[in-house]
Backbone as JSON Lines, residues from 0, in Angstrom:
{"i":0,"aa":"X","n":[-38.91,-58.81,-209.64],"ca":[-39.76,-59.86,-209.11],"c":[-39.78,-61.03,-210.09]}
{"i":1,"aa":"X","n":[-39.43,-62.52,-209.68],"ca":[-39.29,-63.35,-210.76],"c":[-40.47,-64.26,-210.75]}
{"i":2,"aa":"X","n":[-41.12,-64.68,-211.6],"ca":[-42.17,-65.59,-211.35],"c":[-43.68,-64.64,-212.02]}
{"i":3,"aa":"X","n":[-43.71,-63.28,-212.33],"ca":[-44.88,-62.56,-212.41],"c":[-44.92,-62.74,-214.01]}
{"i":4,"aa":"X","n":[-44.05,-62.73,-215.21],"ca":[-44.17,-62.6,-216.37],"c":[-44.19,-64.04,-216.63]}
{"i":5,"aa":"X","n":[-44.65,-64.07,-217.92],"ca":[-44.92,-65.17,-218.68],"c":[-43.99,-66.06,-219.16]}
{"i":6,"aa":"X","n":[-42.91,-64.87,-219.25],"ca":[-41.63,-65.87,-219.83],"c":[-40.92,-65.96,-218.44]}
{"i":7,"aa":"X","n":[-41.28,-66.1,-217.17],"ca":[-40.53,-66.43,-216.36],"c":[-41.33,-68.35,-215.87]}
{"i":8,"aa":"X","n":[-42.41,-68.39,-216.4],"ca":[-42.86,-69.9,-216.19],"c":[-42.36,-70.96,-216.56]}
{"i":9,"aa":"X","n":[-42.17,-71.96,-215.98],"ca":[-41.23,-72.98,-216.21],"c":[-42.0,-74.35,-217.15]}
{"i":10,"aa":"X","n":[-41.81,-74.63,-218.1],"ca":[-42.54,-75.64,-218.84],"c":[-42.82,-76.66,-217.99]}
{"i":11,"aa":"X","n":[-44.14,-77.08,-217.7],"ca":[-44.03,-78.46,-216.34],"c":[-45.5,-79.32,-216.82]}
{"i":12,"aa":"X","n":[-45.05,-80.32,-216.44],"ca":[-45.99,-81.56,-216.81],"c":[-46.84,-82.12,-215.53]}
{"i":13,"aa":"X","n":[-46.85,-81.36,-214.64],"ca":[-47.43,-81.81,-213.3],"c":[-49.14,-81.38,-213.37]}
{"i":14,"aa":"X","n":[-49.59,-81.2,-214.17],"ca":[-50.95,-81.42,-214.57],"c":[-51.21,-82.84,-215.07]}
{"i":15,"aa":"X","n":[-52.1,-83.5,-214.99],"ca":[-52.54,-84.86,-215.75],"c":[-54.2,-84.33,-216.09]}
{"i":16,"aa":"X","n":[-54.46,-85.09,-217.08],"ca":[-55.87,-85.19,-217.87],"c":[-56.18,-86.36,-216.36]}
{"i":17,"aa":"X","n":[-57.92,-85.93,-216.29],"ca":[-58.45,-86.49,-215.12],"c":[-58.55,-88.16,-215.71]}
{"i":18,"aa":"X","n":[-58.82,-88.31,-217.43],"ca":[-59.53,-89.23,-217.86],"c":[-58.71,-88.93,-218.83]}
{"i":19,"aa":"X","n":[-58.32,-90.34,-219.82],"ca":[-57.96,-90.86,-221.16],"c":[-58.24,-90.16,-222.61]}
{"i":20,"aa":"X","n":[-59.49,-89.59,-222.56],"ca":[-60.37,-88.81,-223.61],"c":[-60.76,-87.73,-222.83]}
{"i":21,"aa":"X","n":[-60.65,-86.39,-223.54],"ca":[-61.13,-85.05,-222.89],"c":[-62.27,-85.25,-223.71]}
{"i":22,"aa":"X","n":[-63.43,-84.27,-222.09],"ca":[-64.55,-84.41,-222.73],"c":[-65.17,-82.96,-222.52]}
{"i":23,"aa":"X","n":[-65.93,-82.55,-223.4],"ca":[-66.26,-80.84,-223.63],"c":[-67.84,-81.11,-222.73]}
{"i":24,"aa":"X","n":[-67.86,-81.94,-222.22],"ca":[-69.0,-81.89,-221.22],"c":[-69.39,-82.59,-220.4]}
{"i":25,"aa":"X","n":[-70.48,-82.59,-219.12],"ca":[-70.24,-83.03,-218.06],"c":[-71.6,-84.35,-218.14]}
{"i":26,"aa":"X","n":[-71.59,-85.41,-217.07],"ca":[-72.96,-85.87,-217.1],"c":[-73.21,-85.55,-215.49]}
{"i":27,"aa":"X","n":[-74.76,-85.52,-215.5],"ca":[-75.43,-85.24,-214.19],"c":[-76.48,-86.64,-214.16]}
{"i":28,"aa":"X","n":[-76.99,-87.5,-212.95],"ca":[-77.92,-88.35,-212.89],"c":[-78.5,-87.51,-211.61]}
{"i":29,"aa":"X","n":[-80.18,-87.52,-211.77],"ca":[-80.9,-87.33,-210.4],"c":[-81.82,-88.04,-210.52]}
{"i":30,"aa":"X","n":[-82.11,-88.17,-208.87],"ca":[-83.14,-89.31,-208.74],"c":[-84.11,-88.17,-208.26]}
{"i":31,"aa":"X","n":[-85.3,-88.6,-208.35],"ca":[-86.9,-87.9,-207.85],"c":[-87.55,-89.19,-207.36]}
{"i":32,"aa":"X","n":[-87.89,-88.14,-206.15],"ca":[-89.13,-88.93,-205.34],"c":[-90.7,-88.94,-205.92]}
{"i":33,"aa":"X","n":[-90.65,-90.27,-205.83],"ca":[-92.28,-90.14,-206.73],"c":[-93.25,-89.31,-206.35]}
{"i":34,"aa":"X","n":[-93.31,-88.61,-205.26],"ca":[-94.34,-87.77,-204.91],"c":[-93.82,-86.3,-204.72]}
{"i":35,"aa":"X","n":[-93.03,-86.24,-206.03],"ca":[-91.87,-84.98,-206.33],"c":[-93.55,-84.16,-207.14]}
{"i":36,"aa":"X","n":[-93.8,-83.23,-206.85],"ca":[-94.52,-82.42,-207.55],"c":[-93.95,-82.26,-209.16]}
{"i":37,"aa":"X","n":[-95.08,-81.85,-210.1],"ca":[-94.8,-82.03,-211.08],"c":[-94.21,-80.26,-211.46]}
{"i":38,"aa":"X","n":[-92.57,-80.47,-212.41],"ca":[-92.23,-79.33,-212.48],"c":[-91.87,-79.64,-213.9]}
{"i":39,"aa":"X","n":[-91.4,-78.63,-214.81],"ca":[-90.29,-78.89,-215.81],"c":[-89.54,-79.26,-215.8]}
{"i":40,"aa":"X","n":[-88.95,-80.47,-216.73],"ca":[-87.37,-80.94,-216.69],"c":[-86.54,-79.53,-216.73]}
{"i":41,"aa":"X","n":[-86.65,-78.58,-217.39],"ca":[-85.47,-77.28,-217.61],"c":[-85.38,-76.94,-216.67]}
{"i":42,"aa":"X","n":[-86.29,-76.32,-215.57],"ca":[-86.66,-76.07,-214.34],"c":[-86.14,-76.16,-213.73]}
{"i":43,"aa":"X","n":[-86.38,-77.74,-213.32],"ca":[-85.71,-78.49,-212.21],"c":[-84.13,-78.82,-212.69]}
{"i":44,"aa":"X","n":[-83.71,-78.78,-213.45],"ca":[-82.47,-78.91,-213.56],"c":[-81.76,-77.33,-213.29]}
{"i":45,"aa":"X","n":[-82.29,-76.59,-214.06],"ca":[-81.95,-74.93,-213.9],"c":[-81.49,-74.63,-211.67]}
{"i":46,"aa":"X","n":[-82.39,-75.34,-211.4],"ca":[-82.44,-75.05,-210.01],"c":[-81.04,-75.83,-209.31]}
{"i":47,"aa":"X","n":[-80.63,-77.04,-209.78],"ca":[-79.67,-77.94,-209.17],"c":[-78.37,-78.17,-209.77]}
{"i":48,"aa":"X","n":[-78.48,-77.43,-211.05],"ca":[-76.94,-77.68,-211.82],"c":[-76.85,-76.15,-211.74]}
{"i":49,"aa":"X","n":[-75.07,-76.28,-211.23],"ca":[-74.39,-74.66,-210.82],"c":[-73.79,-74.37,-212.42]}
{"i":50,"aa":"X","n":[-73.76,-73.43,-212.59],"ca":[-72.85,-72.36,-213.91],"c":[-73.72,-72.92,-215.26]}
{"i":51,"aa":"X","n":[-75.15,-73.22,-215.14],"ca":[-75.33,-73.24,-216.69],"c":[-76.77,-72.63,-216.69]}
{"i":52,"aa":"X","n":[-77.22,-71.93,-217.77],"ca":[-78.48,-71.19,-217.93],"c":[-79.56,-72.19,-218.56]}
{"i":53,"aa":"X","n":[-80.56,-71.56,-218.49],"ca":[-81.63,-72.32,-218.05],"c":[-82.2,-72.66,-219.89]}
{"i":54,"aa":"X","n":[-81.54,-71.24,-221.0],"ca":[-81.19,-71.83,-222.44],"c":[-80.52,-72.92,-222.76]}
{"i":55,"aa":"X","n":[-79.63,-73.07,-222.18],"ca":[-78.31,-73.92,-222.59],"c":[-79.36,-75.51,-222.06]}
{"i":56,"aa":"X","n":[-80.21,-75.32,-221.22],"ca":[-80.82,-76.55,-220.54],"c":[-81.5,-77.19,-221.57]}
{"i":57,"aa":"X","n":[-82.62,-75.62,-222.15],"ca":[-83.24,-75.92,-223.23],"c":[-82.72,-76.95,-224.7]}
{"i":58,"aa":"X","n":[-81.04,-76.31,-224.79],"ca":[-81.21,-76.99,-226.38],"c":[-80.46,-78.34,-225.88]}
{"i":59,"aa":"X","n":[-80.59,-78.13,-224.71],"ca":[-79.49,-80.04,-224.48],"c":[-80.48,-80.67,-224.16]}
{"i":60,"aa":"X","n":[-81.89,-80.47,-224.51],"ca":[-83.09,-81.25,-224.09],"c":[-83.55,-81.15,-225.61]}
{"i":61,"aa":"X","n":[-83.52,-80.39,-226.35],"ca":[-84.44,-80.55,-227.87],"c":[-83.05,-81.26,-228.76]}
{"i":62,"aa":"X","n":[-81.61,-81.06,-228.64],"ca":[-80.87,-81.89,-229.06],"c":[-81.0,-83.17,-228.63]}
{"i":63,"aa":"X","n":[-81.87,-83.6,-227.74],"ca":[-82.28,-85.35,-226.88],"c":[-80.71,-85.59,-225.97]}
{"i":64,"aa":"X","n":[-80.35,-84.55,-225.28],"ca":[-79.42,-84.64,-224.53],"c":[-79.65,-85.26,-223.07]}
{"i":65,"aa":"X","n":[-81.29,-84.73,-222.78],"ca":[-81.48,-84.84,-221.69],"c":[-82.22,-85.79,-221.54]}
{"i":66,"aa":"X","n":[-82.39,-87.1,-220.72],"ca":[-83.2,-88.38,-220.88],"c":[-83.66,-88.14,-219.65]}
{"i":67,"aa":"X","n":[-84.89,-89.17,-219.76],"ca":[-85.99,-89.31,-218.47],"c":[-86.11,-91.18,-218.83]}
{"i":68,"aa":"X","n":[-85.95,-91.82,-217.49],"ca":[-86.47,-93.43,-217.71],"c":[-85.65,-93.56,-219.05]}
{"i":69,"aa":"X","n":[-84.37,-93.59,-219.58],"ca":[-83.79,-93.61,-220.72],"c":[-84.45,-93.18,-221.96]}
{"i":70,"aa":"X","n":[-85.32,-91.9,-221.75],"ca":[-85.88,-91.57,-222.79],"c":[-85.77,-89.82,-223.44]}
{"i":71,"aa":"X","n":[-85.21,-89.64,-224.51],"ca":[-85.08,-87.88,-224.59],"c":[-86.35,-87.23,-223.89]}
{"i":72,"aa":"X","n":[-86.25,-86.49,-223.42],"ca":[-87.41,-85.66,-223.15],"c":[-87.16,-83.91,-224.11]}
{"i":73,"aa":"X","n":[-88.65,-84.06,-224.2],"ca":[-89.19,-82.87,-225.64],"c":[-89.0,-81.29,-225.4]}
C-alpha cells in the first residue's frame, strides 16, 4: 500500500501561513446588550469560546489579556 508510511509523503508546499506573522493565539470581540444580566467576564466567555477552559480564561484576564471598554478586567 503506497501513501500509508511516512517515508512515502511527498515534500509539498501547498500549505500557506493564513497571515505574514504566526500567531500562538486567537482574538475574540463580543458585544453585550445593555440589559445583558450581570455575569462574570470568565463565565461568560467560558460559555461562548469553544476548546478553552474556564482556567486558561482566568489567567488571560489577571495577565490583562482580557479588556472591557478598552480596559483589563481583574
Amino acid at each position: 500500500m503506497t501513501g500509508k508510511y511516512p517515508e512515502d509523503i511527498e515534500d509539498s508546499n501547498d500549505i500557506e501561513p493564513i497571515s505574514e506573522t504566526a500567531e500562538l493565539y486567537e482574538h475574540f470581540r463580543a458585544t453585550v446588550d445593555k440589559g445583558q444580566t450581570q455575569i462574570r467576564v470568565d463565565k461568560y466567555l467560558f460559555e461562548r469560546i469553544v476548546n478553552v477552559s474556564r482556567n486558561r480564561i482566568q489567567k488571560a484576564s489577571e495577565a490583562g489579556y482580557i479588556m472591557v471598554n478598552g480596559n483589563p478586567v481583574k
